[in-house]
N, C-alpha and C positions, 0 to 999 in steps of 0.2 A: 289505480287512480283514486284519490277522492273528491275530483268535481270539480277542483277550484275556481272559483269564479272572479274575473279580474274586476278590479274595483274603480271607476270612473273618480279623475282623480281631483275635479273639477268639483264632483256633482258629492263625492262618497259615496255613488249607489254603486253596488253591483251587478253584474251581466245577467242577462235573462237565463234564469236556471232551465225555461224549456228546452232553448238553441241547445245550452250543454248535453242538455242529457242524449239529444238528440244526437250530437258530435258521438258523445263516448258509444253511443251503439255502434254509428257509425265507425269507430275506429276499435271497440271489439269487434264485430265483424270482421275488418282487417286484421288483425292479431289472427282469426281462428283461420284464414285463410291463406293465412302467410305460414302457418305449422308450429307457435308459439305453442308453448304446453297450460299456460294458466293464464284466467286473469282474475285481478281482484279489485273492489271496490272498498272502500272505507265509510264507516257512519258518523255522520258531524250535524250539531243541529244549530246551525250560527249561518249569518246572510251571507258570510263569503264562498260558502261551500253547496253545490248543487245535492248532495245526497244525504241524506239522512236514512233511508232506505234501501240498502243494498238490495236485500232480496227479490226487490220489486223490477228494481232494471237491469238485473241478473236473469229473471226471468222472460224478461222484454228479451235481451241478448241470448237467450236459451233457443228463443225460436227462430234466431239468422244465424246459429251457429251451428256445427258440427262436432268437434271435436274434441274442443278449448274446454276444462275443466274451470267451471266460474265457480268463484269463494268470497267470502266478506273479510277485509283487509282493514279493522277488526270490525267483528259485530261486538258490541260494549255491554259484554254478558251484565255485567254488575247494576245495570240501568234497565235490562231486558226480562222479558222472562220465559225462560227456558224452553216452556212448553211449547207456545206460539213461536219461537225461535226454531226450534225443533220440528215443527210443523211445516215454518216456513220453507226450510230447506229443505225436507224431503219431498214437501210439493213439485221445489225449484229440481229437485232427483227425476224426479217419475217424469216431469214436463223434456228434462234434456240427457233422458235415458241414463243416470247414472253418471254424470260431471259434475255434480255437485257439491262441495268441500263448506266447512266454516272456520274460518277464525276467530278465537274469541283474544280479547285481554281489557284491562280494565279502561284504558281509554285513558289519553293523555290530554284531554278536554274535559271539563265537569259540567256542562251546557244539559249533558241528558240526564240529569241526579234532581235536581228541581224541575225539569220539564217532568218528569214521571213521579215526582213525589218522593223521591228517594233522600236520606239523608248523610252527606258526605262524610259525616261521623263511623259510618258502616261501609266503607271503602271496600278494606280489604276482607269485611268477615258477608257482606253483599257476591261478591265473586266466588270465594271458596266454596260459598251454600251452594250459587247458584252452578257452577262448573259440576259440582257432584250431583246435583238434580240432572243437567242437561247428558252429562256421563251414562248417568241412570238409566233413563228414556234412551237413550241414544243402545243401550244395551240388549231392553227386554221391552214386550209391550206392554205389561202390565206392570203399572208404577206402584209400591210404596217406599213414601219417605217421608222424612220428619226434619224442620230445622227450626232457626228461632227467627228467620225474618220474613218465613212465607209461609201461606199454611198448609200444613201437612198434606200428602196426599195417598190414601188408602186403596188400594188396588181398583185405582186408574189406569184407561186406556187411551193411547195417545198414536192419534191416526192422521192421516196415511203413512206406512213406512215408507221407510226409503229403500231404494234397491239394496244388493248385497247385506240381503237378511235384515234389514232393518237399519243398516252401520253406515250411519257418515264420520269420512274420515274427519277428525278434528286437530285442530293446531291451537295454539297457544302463542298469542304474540306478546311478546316483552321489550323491554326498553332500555332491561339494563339493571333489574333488582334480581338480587341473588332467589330473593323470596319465592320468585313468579319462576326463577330457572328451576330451582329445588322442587317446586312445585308438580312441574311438568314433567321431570327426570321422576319422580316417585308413579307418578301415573301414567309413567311410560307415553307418552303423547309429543307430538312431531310438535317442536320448538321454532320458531319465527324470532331472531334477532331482529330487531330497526336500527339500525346503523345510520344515523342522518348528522353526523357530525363529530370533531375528531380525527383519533385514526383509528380504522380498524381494528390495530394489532390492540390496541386497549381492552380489547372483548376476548381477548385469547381466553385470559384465569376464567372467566365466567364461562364461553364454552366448554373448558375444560372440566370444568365441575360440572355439567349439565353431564357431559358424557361418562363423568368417574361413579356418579349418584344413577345416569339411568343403568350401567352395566349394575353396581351394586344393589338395586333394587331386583335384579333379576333380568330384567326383559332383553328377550334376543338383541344383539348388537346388531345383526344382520338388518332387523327392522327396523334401526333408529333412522330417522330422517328431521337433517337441520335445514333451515332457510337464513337466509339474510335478506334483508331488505333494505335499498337502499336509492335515493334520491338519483336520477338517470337521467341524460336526456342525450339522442344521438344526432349528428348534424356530419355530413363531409366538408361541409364548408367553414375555415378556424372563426372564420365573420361572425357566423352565425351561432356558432357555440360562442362567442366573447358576448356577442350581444344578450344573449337567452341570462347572464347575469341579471339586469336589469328586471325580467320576470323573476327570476329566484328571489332575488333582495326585496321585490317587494311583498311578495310574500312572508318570507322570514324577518322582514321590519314590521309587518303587521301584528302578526302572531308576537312579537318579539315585545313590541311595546305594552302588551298585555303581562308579560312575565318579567319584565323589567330589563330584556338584553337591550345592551347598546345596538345601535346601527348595524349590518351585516356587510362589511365591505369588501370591494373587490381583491385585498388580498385573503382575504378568507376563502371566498369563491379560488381562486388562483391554486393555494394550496391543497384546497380539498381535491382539487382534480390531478394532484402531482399521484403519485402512483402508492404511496402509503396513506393518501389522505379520503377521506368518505365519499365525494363525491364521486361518481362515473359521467361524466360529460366529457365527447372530445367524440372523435370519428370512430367509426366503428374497428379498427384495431385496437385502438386505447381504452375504449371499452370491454370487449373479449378480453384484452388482455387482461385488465384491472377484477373480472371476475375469476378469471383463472389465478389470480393470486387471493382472489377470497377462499378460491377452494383448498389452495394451499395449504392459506391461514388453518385453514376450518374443517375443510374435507364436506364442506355444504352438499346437498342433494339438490338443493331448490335458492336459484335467486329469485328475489320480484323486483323488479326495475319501478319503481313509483318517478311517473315520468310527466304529471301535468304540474307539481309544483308550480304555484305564481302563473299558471293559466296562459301557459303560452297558446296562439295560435292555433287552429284545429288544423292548417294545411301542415305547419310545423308536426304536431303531433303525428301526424299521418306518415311526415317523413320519417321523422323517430321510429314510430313501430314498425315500418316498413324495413331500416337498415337495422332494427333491433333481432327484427326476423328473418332477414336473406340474409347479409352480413355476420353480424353478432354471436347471434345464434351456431348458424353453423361451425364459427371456428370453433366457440367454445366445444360443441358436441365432440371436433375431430379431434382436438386437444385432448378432450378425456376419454376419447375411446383408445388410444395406444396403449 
């Protein structure tokens, strides 16, 4: 989830980001209860989005969970810095016994590059520094390193670890540059597709190359682990999936008008949900199914269902992760245990 907060269309304000945040514990809680394996949150720093802070109500979610491994869907390394990043999540480790994961990539918003002082001109050379710093730490406790856009640091210590010896596992999320696949395949590091529009099979040559580069870099194939991510929502009723448009469009007309997309209309929505196309909306067979052919695609390890889009309803929501979890879920597991 990233929070989305629906926007009064009257007024232009939008929803009380406390109620949200309130809702999404409420409805991890449900996810770790229902036997879901992940959840993740996302960081955005604009009025339509309740989080800017994953670590913080990941932490809040740490203490009414059990089981559910919580991760940042991304944390936006290139804005962040490392060390405190690093800290945070091994705090979020120790607090929920070792569920704690990050994702990084560079953020398909520029909202936190001048909120921190950072300059857009350092995009891409902002994230490589800062991934090899957080790599670093993430490795040994005592840090030295040297780059050109932060200052160096000379056998530093960077405390509390985190469980299993110090190692959170890390991911890498992308969007779709060979640069960020090539990137992750060299550093052997579990790779995050976002799939949000399109069709899938478009991403085939990119995963492809991610998996030809990480075997040729060396790293066990046994240990690669792919995700896709992609825009979800579950409903048994066709009503209520035709309606949940309306929440999606205005979202992706918001967002949209800022990057200069036209309108998002309902035969777009229509086809994404056809069985080649990005979206997963439709009852819970059509879903199971439509991930079962991502694994196909892909031979994926890990989907993430990003399922508040346009801010639907918190009873909605509840429904969704409820048949994402008794339904969904299970078929996909039985499917791939044969």
């Amino acid at each position: 989830m990233f929070g989305d907060l629906a926007v009064d269309k009257a007024t232009g304000k939008p929803a009380d980001a406390g109620t949200k945040l309130k809702e999404i514990l409420e409805e991890i809680k449900l996810a770790d209860e229902i036997g879901l394996d992940v959840f993740g949150l996302g960081e955005h720093h604009r009025p339509d989005y309740a989080v800017s802070s994953p670590e913080i109500v990941l932490a809040a979610a740490a203490g009414i969970t059990k089981n559910i491994k919580l991760t940042s869907t991304v944390t936006v390394l290139s804005s962040a810095e490392p060390v405190k990043v690093y800290q945070d999540f091994s705090t979020l480790d120790l607090i929920s016994n070792g569920r704690a994961e990050i994702g990084v990539g560079r953020g398909s918003f520029i909202e936190s590059f001048p909120l921190f002082g950072y300059n857009l001109e350092d995009y891409d050379q902002l994230f490589e520094e800062k991934l090899d710093l957080l790599l670093k730490i993430n490795q040994q406790e005592s840090v030295s390193w040297r780059g050109k856009l932060r200052p160096p640091m000379v056998n530093q210590t960077v405390y509390p670890r985190a469980t299993r010896n110090g190692k959170l596992p890390i991911w890498i999320a992308v969007g779709g540059t060979p640069q960020s696949v090539l990137r992750a395949a060299k550093l052997g590091l579990p790779l995050m597709v976002a799939i949000i529009g399109g069709m899938p099979a478009q991403f085939q040559p990119l995963v492809d190359f991610y998996k030809q580069q990480y075997e040729e870099q060396g790293h066990p194939v046994q240990e690669m682990q792919l995700g896709v991510h992609a825009h979800t929502f579950v409903s048994e009723s066709a009503g209520i999936v035709d309606d949940y448009f309306t929440y999606y469009a205005s979202q992706m007309d918001r967002v949209g008008a800022e990057r200069g997309w036209p309108p998002f209309s309902r035969a777009q929505y229509n086809n994404g949900r056809l069985k080649e196309g990005a979206l997963l909306m439709g009852d819970s067979s059509a879903v199971a199914d439509k991930i079962l052919y991502l694994h196909e695609l892909f031979g994926i390890t890990r989907f993430v269902a990003h399922m508040d889009v346009g801010a639907p309803p918190h009873n909605l929501m509840m429904k969704s992760i409820e048949l994402f979890g008794t339904k969904v879920a299970p078929q996909v597991r039985k499917a791939l245990a044969k």
